[in-house]
N, C-alpha and C positions, 0 to 999 in steps of 0.2 A: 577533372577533379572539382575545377569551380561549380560547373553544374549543381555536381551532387551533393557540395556543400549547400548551393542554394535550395536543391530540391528537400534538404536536410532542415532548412532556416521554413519552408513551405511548413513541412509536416507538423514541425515547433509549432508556428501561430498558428495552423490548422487545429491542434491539439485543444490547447487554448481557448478555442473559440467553440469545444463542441459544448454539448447541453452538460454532458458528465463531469467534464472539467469544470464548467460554471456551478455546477452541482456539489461538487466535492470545494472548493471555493469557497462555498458559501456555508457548507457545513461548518468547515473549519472555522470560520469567522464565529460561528453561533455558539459552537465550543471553547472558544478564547474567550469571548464575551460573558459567559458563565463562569465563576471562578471556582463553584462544583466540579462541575463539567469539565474546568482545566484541568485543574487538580487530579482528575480521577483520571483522565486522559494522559497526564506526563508517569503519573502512576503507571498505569496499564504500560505507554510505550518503551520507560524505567523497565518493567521487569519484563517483558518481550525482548528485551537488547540484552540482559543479566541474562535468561535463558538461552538465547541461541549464542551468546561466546560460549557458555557451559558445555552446551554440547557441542559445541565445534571443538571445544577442550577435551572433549570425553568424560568430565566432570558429571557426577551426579549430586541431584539436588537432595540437597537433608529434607528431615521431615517440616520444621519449619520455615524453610524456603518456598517447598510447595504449597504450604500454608497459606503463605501470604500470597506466592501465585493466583492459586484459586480464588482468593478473596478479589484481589483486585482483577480477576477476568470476569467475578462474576458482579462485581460496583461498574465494573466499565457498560458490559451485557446490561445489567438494571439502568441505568442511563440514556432515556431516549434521543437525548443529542448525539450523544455517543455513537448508538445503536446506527443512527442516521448517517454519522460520518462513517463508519462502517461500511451501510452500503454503497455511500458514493463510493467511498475506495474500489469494493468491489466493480460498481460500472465503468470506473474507470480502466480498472484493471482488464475486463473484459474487452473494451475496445483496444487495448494495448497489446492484450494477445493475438487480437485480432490482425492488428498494422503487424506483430511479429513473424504472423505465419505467413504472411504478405512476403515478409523481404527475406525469408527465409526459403522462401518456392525458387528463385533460382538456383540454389547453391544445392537445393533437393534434385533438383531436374541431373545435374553435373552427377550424381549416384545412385540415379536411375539407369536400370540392366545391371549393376555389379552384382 
């Protein structure tokens, strides 16, 4: 178990140090540092968190809920800082799925032939 808590502590600062991580790092700073840019940002991540407890509720949205949805997906969208932190999430996101399928291939191997 110590092992793989350290091979665990490995992957952490591995992460860390890639170009994606330093990328998505550095957007977010660029986005804080804007008060536009915050602003429209706690906006967007405010109603992304209000939509998915909704539907995890079953809740549907009124007409003026989506309203303001739209608006603020599409002031986030219009925001080239924004747009930018965006895709770092995504590169990051990708090499995360990446490490995911990784340590998921053993436990696949154990339900291969059933």
């Amino acid at each position: 178990m110590s092992n793989f808590l350290e091979t665990i502590q490995q992957v952490e600062a591995s992460i860390s140090q890639t170009e994606e991580f330093q990328q998505l790092k550095g957007a977010v700073e660029v986005v804080r540092n804007d008060d536009e840019a915050r602003t429209i940002f706690t906006q967007f991540r405010d109603a992304q968190l209000k939509l998915q407890q909704m539907q995890m509720q079953g809740e549907e949205l009124q007409e003026e809920e989506l309203f303001y949805l739209q608006k603020v997906f599409q002031l986030a969208e219009a925001n080239p800082k924004i747009t930018a932190l965006f895709e770092a999430e995504m590169a990051l996101s990708r090499l995360i799925d990446e490490l995911n399928r990784s340590l998921i291939k053993p436990i696949q191997s154990i339900y291969e032939g059933l």
